[in-house]
C-alpha positions in Angstrom: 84.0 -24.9 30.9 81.9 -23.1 32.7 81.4 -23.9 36.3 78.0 -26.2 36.9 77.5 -26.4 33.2 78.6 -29.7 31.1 78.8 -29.4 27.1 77.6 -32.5 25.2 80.0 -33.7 22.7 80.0 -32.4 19.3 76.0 -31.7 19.4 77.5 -27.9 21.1 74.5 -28.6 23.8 75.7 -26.6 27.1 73.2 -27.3 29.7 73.2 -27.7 34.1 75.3 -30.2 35.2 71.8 -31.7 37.0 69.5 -33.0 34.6 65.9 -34.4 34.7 65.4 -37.5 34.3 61.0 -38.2 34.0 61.3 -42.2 34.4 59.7 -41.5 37.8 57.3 -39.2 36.7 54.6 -41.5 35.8 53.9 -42.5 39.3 52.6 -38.8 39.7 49.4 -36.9 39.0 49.3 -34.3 36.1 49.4 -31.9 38.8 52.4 -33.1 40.8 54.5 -33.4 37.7 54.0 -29.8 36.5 54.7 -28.4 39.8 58.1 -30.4 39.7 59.0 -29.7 36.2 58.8 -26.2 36.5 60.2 -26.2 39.8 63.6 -27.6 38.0 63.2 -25.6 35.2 63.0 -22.2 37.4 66.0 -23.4 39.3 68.1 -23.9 36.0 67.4 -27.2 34.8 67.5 -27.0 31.3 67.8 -30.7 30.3 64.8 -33.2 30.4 65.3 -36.7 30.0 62.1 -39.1 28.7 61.2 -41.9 26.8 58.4 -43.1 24.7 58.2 -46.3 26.8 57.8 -44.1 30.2 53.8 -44.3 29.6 52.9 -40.7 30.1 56.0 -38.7 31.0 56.3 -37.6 27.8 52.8 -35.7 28.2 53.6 -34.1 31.4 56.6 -32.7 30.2 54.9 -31.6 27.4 51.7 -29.9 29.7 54.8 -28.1 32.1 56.8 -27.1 29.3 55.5 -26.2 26.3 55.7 -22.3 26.9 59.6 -22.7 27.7 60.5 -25.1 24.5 63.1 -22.9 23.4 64.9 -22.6 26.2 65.0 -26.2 26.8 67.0 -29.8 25.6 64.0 -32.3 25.5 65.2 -35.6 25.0 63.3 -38.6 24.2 64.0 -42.3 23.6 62.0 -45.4 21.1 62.1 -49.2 21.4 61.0 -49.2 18.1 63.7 -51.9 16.6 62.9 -51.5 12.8 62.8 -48.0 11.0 58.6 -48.1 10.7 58.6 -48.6 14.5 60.9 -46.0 14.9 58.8 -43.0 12.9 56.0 -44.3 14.6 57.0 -43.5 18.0 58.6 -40.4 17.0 55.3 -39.0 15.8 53.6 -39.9 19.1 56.4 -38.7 21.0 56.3 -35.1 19.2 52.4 -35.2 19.4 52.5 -35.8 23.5 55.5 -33.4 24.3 53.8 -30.8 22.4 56.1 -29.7 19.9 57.9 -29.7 16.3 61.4 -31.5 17.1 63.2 -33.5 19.7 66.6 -32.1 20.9 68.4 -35.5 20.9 66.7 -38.3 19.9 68.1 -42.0 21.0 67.5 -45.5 20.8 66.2 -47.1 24.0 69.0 -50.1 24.7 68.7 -51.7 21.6 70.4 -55.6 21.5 72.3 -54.3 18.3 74.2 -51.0 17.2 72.1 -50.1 14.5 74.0 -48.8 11.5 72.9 -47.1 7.9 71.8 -49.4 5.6 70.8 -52.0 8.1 68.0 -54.4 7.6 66.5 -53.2 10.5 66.2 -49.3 9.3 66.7 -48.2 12.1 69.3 -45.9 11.5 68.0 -44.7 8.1 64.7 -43.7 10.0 66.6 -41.7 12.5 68.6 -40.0 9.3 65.4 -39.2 7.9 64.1 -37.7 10.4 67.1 -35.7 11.3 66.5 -34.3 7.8 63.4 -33.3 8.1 63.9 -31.5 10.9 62.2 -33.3 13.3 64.9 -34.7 15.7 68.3 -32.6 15.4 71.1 -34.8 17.3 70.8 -38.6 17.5 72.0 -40.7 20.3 71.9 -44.0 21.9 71.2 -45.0 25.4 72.3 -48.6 26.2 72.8 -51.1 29.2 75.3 -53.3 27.6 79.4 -52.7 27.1 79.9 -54.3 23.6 76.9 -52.1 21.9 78.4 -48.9 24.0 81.7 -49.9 22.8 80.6 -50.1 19.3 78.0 -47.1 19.1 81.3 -45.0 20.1 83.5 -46.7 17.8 81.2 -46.0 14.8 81.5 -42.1 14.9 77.2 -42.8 14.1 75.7 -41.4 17.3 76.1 -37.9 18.9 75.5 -38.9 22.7 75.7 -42.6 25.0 73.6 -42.7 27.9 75.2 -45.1 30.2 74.7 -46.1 33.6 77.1 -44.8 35.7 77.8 -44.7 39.6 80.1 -45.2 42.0 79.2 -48.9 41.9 79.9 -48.6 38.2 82.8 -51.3 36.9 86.3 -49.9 35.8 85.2 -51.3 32.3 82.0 -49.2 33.1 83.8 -45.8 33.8 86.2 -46.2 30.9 83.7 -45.6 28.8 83.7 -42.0 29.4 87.3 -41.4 28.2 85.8 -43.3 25.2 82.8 -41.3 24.3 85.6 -37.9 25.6 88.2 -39.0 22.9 85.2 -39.2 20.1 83.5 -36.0 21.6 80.5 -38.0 22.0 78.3 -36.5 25.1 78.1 -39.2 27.9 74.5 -38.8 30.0 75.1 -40.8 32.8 71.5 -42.6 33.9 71.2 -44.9 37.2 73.3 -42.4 39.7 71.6 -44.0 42.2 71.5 -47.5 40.7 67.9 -48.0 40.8 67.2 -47.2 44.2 70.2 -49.1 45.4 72.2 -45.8 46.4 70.3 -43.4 49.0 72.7 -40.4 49.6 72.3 -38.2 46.8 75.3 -36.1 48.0 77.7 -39.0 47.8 76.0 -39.9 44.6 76.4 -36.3 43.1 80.1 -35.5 44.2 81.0 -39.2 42.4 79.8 -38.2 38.8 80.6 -34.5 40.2 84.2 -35.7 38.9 83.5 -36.1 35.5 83.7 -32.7 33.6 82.4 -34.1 30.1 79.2 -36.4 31.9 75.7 -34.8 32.6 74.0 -37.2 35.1 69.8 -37.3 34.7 68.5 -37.6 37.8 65.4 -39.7 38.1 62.9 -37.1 40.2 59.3 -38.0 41.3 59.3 -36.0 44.8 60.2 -32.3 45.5 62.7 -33.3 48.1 65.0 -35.4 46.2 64.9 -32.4 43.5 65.8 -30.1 46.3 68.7 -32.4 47.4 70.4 -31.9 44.0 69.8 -28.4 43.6 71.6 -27.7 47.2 74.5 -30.0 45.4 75.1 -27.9 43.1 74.8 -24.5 45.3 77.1 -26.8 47.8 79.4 -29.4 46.0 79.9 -32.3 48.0 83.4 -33.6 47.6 85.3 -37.2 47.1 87.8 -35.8 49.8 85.0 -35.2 52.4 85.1 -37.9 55.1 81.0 -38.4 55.1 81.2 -39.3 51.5 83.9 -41.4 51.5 83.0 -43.2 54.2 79.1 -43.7 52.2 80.8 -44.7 48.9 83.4 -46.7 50.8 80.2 -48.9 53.1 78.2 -49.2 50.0 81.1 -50.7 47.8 82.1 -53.2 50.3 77.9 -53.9 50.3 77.1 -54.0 46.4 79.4 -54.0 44.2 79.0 -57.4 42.6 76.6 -59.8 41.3 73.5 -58.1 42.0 70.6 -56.6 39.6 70.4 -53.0 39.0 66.8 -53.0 38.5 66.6 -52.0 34.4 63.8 -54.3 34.0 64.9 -55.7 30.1 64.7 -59.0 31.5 60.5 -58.5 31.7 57.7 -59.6 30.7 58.1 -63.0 32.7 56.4 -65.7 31.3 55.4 -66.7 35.0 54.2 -63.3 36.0 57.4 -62.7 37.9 58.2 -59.1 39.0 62.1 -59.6 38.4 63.1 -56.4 38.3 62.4 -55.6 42.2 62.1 -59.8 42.8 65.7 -60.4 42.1 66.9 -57.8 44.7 64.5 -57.7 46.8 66.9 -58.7 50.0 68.9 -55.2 49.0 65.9 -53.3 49.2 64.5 -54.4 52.4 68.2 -53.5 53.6 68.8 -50.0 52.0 65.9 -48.8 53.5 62.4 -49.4 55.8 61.4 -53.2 54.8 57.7 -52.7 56.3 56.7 -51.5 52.6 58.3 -54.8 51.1 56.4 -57.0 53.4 52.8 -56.4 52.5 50.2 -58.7 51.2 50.5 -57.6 48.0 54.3 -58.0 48.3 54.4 -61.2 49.8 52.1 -62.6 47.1 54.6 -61.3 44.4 57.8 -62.7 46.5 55.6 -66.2 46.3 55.4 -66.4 42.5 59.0 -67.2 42.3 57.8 -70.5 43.0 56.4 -70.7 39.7 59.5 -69.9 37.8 59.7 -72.7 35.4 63.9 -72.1 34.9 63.3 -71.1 31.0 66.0 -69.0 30.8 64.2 -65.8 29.0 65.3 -63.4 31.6 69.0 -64.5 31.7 69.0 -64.1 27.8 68.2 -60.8 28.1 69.6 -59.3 30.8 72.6 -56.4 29.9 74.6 -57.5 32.9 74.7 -61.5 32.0 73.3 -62.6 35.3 72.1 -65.7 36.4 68.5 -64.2 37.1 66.6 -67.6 37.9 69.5 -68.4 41.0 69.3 -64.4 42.2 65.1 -65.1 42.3 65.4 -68.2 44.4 68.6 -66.6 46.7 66.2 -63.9 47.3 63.4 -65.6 47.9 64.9 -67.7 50.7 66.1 -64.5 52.1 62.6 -62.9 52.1 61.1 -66.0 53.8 63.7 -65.9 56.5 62.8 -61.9 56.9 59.0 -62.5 57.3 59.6 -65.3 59.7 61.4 -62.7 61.6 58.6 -60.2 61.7 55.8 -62.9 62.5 
């Protein structure tokens, strides 16, 4: 294998070890976004990462890009659950990215495997597409171990995207001997778990390990694409002391009970930001908490109050966490924080 370059399974896609990943690309203008894009793309990024549900990433990719398609994986994601859904957002998705076919084409953390023949129809809409030329390798991304498990298992899907850090669970990790043994491309997604991890060298030279795993980076400033181009030019290392002693402090800190931020337990019924609510102590630790303690922040903290304990988030959170007790814990811990800045 070529040095700096990962292959992807049995789909024969050879690509930069860094990819894109344009979740955080919505928070940008038009502008912004193009500049970045091209930025990675002139620096040998080669592999873009979107979604359908991303709002308008796929659009920005497809205004930055466009001109470079065929040198370029673009791959997309749909939550569309039943086959209709599916070729619906498909359609859209090729309209905004501004072009003919999607590289690899996966569904977006679905709460099942889907399968041929399914009621659902999903699957059959992703076969059908395939055949017409419109999507050419179809993959699944997913937050939970028994659908990962199975997706693998089936010999159905070309690629798993995963979440996968050095906070990851050995049950986590041993997924990617899984998808290895199948030749089933792993992309790993949350290398910096949400926001949780902020030392992108200790985060780089962790997946750095994995030969078969192409990490998406999520990207919204120039800096933290700059970070990860230097990686590559200067591989960080598991031996070296500074990043053992990073991955070693934030183990002992996080690994655990805590949310990763994936926000599938929302909508709240109670208007409840969960996905930055439930960890909202970790943030105001990991970094500056002056931009967690605004009005507009405080005001979010204090609809925890009107959590009614109806159990919606817990049913549908990947990582089976007891979301209503982390809102209340981490409430308690913001009002203590505030007291101490009054």
């Amino acid at each position: 294998m070529e040095k700096n370059r990962v292959r992807l399974g049995k789909t024969e896609i050879l690509v930069d070890k860094n990819g894109f990943g344009a979740l955080p690309i919505q928070r940008i203008s038009d502008e912004e976004a193009v500049k970045l894009l091209r930025k990675a793309y002139d620096n040998g990024i080669t592999y873009f990462d979107t979604a359908r549900a991303y709002t308008d990433s796929e659009h920005k990719i497809g205004l930055a890009l466009a001109d470079v398609r065929e040198q370029i994986y673009i791959a997309t994601k749909s939550m569309g659950y039943t086959g209709e859904a599916l070729k619906a957002d498909l359609e859209t998705s090729l309209q905004q990215l501004e072009t003919d076919y999607i590289d690899v084409y996966q569904t977006h953390n679905p709460p099942f495997c889907p399968k041929p023949g399914g009621e659902d129809g999903v699957y059959d809409a992703l076969l059908e597409a395939k055949a017409a030329g419109k999507i050419r390798h179809i993959g699944i991304t997913s937050h939970r171990l028994q659908v990962a498990r199975e997706a693998i298992g089936s010999g159905l899907y070309e690629t798993l995207q995963f979440p996968l850090n050095y906070l990851s669970t050995d049950q986590e990790v041993e997924l990617v001997k899984m998808c290895e043994e199948a030749d089933m491309g792993f992309i790993a997604m949350k290398g910096m778990s949400g926001g949780l991890i902020n030392d992108g060298r200790a985060a780089y030279a962790y997946l750095n390990q994995f030969p078969t795993v192409l990490p998406i980076w999520g990207v919204q400033k120039e800096e933290e694409l700059d970070q990860f181009l230097d990686c590559r030019k200067h591989e960080p290392s598991m031996e070296d002391e500074a990043v053992k002693k990073v991955i070693d402090g934030d183990r002992a800190e996080l690994q655990g009970e805590f949310c990763r931020g994936c926000g599938y337990c929302m909508p709240c019924p109670s208007g409840i930001v969960i996905n930055n609510c439930a960890r909202m102590f970790l943030l105001m630790r990991r970094g500056p908490a002056a931009p967690w303690l605004t009005e507009e922040w405080q005001e979010r903290m204090g609809q925890i109050d009107q959590c009614t304990g109806c159990g919606l988030c817990k049913s549908k959170c990947p990582y089976e966490l007891d979301i209503p007790n982390l809102l209340k814990k981490n409430l308690e811990d913001y009002r203590q924080i505030l007291k101490g800045f009054a």
